[in-house]
C-alpha positions as CSV (number, residue, x, y, z in Angstrom):
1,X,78.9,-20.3,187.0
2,X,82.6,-20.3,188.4
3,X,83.7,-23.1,191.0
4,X,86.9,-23.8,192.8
5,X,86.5,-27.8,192.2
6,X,84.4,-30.4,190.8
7,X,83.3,-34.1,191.1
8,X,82.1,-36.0,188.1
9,X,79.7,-38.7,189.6
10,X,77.8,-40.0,186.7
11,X,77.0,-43.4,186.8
12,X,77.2,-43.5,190.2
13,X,74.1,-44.5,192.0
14,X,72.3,-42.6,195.3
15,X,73.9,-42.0,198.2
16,X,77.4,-42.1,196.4
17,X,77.6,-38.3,194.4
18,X,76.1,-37.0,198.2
19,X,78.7,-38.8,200.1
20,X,81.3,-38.1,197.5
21,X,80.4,-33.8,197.7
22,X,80.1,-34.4,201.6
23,X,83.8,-35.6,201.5
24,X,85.2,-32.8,199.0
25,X,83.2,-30.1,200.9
26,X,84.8,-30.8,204.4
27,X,88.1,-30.0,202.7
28,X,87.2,-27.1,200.9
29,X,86.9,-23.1,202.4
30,X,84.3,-20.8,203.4
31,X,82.8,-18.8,200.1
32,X,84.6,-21.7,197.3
33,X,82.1,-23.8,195.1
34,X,81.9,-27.5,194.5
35,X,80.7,-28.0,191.2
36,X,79.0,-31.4,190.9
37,X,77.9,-33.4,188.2
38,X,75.6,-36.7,188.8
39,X,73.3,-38.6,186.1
40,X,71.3,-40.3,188.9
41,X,67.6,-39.3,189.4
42,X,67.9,-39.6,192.6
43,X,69.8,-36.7,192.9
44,X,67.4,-34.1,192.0
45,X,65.8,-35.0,195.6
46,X,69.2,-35.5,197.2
47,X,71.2,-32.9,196.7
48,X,68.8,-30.3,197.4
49,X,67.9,-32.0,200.6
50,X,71.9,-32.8,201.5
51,X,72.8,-28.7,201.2
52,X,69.5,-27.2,203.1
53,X,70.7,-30.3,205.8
54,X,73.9,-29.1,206.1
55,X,73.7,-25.8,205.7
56,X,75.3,-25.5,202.3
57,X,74.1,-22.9,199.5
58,X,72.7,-24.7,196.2
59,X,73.6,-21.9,194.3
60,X,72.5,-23.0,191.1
61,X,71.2,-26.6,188.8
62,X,72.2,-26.9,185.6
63,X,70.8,-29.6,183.2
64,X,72.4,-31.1,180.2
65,X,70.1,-33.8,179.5
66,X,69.9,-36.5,181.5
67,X,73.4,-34.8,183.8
68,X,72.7,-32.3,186.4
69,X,75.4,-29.8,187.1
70,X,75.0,-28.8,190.5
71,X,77.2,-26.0,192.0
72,X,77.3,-26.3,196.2
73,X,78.3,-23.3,197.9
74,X,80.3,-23.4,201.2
75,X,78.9,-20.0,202.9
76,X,80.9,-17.6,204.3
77,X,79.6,-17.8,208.2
C-alpha cells in the first residue's frame, strides 16, 4: 500500500507507537497515509481502537512476523 510517511516504532512499548502516530498525524493532510510499523502486542488492540477513536481510517494491517505494518488514513472530511 502507498503512504506519504512512516514511523518505525519497534521496540517501543504501549502507549508510545499511538502517541508517536497521534503526533505525526496532527501534522500530516486530509487523504495522506501514515504508515506505521510497531512490534508491540499491545498494538493489535491499540491501534485499531486509537483510529475508530479519532476518526482515522485503518486502511489496512500488514504482518511480517512478529511487526505489524499498519497504514492510518487521514480522511478526506
Amino acid at each position: 500500500m502507498d503512504y506519504d510517511q512512516d514511523i518505525d516504532a519497534r521496540s517501543l512499548l504501549c502507549p508510545l507507537p499511538v502517541l508517536k502516530a497521534r503526533k505525526r498525524l496532527k501534522s500530516m493532510a486530509k487523504g495522506e497515509v501514515l504508515k506505521l510499523i510497531a512490534d508491540d502486542p499491545a498494538a493489535v488492540i491499540d491501534v485499531p481502537h486509537f483510529c475508530n477513536e479519532q476518526g482515522y481510517v485503518l486502511a489496512d494491517i500488514v504482518a511480517d512476523g512478529p511487526v505489524r505494518h499498519y497504514f492510518i488514513k487521514i480522511p478526506l472530511d
